[in-house]
C-alpha positions as CSV (number, residue, x, y, z in Angstrom):
1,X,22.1,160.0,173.5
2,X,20.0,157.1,174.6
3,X,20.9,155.4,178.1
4,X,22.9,152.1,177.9
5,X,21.4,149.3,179.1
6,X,23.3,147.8,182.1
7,X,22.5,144.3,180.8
8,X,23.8,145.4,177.5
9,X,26.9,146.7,178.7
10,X,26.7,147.2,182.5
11,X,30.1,148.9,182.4
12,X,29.2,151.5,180.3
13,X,25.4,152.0,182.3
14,X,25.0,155.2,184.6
15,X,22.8,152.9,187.2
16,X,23.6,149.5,187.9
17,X,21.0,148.5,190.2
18,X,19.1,145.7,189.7
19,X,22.0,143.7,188.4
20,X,22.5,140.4,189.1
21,X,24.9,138.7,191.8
22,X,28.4,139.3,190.5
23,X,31.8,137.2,191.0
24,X,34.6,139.1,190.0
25,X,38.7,138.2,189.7
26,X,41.6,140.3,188.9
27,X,45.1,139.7,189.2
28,X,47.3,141.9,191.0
29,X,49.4,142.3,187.4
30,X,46.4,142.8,185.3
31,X,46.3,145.8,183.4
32,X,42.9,146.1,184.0
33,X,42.9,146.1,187.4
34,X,42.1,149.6,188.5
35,X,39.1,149.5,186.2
36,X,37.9,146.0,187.8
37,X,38.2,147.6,191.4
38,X,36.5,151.2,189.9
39,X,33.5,148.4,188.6
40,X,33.3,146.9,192.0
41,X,32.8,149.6,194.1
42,X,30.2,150.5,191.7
43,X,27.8,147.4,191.7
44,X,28.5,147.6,195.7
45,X,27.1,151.4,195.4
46,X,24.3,149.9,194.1
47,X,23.5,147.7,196.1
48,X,24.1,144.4,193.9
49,X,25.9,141.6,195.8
50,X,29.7,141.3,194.8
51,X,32.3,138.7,195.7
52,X,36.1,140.1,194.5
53,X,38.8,138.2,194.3
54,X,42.4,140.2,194.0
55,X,45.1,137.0,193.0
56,X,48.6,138.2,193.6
57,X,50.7,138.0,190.9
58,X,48.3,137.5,188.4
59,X,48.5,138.7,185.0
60,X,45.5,139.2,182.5
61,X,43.7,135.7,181.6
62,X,46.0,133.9,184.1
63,X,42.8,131.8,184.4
64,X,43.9,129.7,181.1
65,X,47.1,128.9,182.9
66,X,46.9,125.1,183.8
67,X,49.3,124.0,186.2
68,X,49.8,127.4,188.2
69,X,48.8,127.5,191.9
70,X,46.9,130.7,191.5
71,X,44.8,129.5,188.8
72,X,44.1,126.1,191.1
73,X,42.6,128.9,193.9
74,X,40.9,130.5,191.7
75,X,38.9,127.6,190.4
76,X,38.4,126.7,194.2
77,X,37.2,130.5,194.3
78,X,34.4,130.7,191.6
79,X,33.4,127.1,191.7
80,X,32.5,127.9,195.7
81,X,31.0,131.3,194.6
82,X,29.0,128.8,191.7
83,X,27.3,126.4,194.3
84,X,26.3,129.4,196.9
85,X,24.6,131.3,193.7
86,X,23.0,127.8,192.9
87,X,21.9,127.0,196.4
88,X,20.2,130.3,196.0
């Protein structure tokens, strides 16, 4: 089986180095949540910077929510992590 490109899928990839910077948010409540943390830990094995952000309370996609105070943060959150990666 051919390897998987980590740009094509870096998920599925065996090496992850050489990635770019990564932002990354999860809620507490998201059923992907163990998988986002197991992804984490595996860019930071390789060495590629990673900012995580765990919102408590947070369901999947609570990022489309308008009015709720966690989705307020977490605009505050990647729009910070947006103008460091810029300033880059």
């Amino acid at each position: 089986m051919n390897e998987i490109s980590p740009h094509a899928s870096p998920a599925l990839a065996s090496d992850l180095a050489g990635l770019p910077p990564c932002f990354m948010m999860s809620g507490t409540l998201d059923l992907f949540l163990e998988e986002d943390l197991e992804y984490a830990r595996r860019l930071i094995r390789a060495g590629v910077p990673t900012e995580l952000h765990i919102y408590p309370g947070a369901f999947h996609a609570f990022d489309f929510q308008k009015d709720a105070d966690v989705t307020g943060q977490f605009r505050v959150d990647s729009l910070a992590a947006l103008r460091r990666s810029l300033k880059m």
